[in-house]
TIVO-2410 file (N, C-alpha, C; in nm, 3 decimals):
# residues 73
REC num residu      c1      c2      c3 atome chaine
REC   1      X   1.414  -0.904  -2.440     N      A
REC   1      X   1.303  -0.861  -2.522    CA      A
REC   1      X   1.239  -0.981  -2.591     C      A
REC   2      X   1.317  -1.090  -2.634     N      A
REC   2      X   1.283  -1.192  -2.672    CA      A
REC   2      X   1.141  -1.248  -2.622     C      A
REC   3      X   1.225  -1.284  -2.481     N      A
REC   3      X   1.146  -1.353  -2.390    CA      A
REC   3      X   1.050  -1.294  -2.391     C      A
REC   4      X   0.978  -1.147  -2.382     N      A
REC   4      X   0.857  -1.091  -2.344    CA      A
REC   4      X   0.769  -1.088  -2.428     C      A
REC   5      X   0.832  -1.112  -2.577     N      A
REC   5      X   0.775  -1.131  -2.690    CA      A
REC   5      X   0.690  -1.289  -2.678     C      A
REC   6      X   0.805  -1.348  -2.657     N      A
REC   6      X   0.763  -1.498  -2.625    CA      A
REC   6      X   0.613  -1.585  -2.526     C      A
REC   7      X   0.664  -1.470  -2.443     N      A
REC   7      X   0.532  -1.503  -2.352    CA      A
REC   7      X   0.428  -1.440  -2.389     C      A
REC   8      X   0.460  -1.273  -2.458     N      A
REC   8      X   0.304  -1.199  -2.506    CA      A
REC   8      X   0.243  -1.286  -2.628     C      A
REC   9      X   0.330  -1.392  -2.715     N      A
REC   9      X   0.239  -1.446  -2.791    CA      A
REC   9      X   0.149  -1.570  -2.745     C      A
REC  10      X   0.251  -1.630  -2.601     N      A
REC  10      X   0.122  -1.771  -2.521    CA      A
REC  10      X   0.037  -1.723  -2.480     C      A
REC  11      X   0.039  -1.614  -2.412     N      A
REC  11      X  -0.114  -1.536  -2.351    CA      A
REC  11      X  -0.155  -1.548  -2.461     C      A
REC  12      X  -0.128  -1.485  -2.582     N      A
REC  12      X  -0.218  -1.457  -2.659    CA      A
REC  12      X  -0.275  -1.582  -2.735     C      A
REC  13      X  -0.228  -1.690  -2.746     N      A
REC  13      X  -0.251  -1.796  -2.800    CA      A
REC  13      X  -0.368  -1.849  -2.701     C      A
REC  14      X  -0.351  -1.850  -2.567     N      A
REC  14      X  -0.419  -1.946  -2.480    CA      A
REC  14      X  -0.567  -1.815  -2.517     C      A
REC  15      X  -0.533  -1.713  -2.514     N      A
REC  15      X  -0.657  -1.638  -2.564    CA      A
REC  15      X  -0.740  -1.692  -2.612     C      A
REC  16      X  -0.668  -1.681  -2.781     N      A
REC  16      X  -0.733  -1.699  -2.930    CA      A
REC  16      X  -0.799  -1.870  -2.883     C      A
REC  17      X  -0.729  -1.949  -2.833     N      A
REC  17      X  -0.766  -2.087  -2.795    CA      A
REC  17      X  -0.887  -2.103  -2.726     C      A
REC  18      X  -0.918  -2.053  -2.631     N      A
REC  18      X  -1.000  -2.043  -2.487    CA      A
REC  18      X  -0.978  -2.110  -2.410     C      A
REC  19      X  -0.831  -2.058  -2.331     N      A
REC  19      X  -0.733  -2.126  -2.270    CA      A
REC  19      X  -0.662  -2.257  -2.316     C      A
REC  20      X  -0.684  -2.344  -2.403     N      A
REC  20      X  -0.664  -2.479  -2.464    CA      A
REC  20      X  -0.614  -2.592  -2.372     C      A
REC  21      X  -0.507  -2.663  -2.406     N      A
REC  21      X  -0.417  -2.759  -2.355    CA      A
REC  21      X  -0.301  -2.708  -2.222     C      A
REC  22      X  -0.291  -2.593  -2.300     N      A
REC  22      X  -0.157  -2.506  -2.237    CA      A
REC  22      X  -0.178  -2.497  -2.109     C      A
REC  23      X  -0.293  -2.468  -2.079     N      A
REC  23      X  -0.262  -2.438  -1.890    CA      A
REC  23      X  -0.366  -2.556  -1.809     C      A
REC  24      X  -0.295  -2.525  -1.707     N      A
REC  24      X  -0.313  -2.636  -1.610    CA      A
REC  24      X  -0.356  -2.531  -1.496     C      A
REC  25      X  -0.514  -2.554  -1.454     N      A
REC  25      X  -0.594  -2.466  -1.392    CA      A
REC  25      X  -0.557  -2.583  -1.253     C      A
REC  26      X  -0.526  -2.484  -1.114     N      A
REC  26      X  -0.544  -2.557  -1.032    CA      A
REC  26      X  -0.535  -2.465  -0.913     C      A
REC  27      X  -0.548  -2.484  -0.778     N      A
REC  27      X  -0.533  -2.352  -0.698    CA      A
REC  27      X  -0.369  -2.344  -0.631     C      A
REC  28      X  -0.367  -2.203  -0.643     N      A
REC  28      X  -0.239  -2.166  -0.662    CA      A
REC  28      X  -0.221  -2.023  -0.546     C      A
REC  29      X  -0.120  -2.022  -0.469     N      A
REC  29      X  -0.117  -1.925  -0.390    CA      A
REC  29      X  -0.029  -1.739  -0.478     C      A
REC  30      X  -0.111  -1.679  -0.422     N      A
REC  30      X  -0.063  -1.588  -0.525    CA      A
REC  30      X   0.070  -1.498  -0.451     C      A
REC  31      X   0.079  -1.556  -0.312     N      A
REC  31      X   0.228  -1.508  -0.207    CA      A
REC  31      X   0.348  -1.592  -0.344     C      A
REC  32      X   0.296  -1.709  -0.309     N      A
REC  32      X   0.453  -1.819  -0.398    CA      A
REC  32      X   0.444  -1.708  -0.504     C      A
REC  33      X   0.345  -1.701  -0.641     N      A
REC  33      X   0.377  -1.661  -0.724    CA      A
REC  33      X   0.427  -1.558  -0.774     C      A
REC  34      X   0.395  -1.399  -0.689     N      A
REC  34      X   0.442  -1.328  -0.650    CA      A
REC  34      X   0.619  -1.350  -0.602     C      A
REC  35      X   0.621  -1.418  -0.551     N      A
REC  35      X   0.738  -1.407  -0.478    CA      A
REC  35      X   0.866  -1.499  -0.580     C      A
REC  36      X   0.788  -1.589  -0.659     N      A
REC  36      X   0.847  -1.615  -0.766    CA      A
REC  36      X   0.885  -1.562  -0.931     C      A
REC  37      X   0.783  -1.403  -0.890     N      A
REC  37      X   0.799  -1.315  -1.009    CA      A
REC  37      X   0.928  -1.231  -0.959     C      A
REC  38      X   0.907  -1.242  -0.807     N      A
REC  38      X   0.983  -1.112  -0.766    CA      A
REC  38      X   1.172  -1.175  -0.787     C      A
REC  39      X   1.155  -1.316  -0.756     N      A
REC  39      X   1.293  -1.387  -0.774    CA      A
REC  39      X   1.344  -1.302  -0.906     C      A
REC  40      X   1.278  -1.368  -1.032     N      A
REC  40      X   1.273  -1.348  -1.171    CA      A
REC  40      X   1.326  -1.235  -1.229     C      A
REC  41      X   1.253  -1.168  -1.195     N      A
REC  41      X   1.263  -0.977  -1.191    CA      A
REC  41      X   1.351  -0.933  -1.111     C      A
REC  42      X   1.427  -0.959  -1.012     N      A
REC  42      X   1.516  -0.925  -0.930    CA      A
REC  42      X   1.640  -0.979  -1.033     C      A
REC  43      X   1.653  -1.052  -1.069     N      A
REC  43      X   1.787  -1.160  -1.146    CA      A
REC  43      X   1.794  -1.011  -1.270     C      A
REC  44      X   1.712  -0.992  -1.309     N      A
REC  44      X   1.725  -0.907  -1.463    CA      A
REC  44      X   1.762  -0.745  -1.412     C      A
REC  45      X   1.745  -0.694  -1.283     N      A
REC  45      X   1.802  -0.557  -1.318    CA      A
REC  45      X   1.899  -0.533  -1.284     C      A
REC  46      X   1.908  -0.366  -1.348     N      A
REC  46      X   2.052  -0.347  -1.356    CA      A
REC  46      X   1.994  -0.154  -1.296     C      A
REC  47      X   2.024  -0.158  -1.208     N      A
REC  47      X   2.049  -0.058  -1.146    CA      A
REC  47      X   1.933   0.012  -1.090     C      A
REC  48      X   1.821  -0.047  -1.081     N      A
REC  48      X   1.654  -0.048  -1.046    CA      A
REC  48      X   1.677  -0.105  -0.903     C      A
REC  49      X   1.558  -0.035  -0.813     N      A
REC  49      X   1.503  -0.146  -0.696    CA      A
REC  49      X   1.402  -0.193  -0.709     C      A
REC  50      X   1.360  -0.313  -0.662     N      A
REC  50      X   1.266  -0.364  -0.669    CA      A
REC  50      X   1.241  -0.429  -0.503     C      A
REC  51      X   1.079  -0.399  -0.490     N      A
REC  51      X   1.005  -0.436  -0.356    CA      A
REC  51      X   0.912  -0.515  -0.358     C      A
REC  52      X   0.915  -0.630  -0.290     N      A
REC  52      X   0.806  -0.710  -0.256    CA      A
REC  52      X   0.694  -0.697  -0.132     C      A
REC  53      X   0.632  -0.647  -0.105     N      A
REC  53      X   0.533  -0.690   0.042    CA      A
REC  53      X   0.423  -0.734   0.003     C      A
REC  54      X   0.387  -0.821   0.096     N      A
REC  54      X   0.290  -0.938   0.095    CA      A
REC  54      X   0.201  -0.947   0.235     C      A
REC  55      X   0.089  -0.964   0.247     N      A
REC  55      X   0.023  -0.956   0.321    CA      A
REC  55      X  -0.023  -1.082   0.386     C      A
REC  56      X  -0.145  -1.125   0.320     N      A
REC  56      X  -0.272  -1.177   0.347    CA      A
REC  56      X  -0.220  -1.308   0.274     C      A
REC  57      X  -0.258  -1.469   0.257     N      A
REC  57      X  -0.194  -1.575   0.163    CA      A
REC  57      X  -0.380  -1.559   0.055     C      A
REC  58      X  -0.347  -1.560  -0.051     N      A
REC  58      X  -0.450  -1.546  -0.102    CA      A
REC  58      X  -0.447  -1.679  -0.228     C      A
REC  59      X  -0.544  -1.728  -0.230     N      A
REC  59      X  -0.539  -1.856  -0.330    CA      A
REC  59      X  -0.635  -1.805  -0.426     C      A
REC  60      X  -0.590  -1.859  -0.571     N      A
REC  60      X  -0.684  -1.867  -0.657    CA      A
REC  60      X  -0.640  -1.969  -0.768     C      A
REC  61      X  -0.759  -1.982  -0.830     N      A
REC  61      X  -0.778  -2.113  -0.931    CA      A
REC  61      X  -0.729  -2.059  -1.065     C      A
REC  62      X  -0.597  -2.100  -1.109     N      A
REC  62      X  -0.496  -2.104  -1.217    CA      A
REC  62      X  -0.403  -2.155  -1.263     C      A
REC  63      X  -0.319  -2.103  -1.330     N      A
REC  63      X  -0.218  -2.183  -1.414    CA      A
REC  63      X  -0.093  -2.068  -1.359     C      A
REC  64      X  -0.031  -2.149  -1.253     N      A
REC  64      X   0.076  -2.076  -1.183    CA      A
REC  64      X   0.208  -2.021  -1.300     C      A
REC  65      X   0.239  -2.125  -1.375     N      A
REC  65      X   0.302  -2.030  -1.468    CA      A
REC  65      X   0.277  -1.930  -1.556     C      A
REC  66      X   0.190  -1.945  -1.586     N      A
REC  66      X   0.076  -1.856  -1.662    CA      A
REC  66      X   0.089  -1.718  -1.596     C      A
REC  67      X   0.055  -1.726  -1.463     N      A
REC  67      X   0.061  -1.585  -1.365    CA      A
REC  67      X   0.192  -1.562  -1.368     C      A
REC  68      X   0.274  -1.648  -1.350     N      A
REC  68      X   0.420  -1.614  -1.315    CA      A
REC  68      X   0.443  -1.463  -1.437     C      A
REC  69      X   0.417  -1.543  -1.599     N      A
REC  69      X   0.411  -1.466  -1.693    CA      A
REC  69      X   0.357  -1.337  -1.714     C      A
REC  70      X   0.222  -1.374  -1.645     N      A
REC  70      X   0.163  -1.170  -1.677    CA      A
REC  70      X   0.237  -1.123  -1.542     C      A
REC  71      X   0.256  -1.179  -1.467     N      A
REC  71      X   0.319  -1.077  -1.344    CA      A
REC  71      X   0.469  -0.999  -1.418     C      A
REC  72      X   0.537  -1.055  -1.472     N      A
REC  72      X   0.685  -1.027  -1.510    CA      A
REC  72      X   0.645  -0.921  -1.611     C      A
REC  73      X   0.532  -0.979  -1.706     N      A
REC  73      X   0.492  -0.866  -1.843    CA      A
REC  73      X   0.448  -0.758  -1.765     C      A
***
């Protein structure tokens, strides 16, 4: 719970900021990131399934940890 707290206040900071220092915009595949939420989220449950499918490789211009974060929230 910590953690989700933690990250809902950097979103919210890079918000209030207009994006600031914090992220590092660059192009980013959204398969990796995805697939690096799905790592993440797989490690934390406890008696849930969880599914990944992936299609198409789709790129876009961001801050891969950043996504990592709203994907998990």
């Amino acid at each position: 719970m910590g953690r989700l707290i933690d990250d809902l206040l950097v979103l919210a900071r890079n918000d209030a900021a207009g994006l600031g220092e914090l992220v590092k915009l660059e192009p980013v595949s959204l398969d990796v990131i995805a697939n690096e939420a799905y790592r993440t989220a797989s490690a934390l449950l406890e008696g849930q399934r969880l599914s990944l499918q992936t299609r198409d490789e789709v790129m876009v211009h961001g801050d891969g940890d950043r996504l990592v974060q709203v994907m998990l929230i």
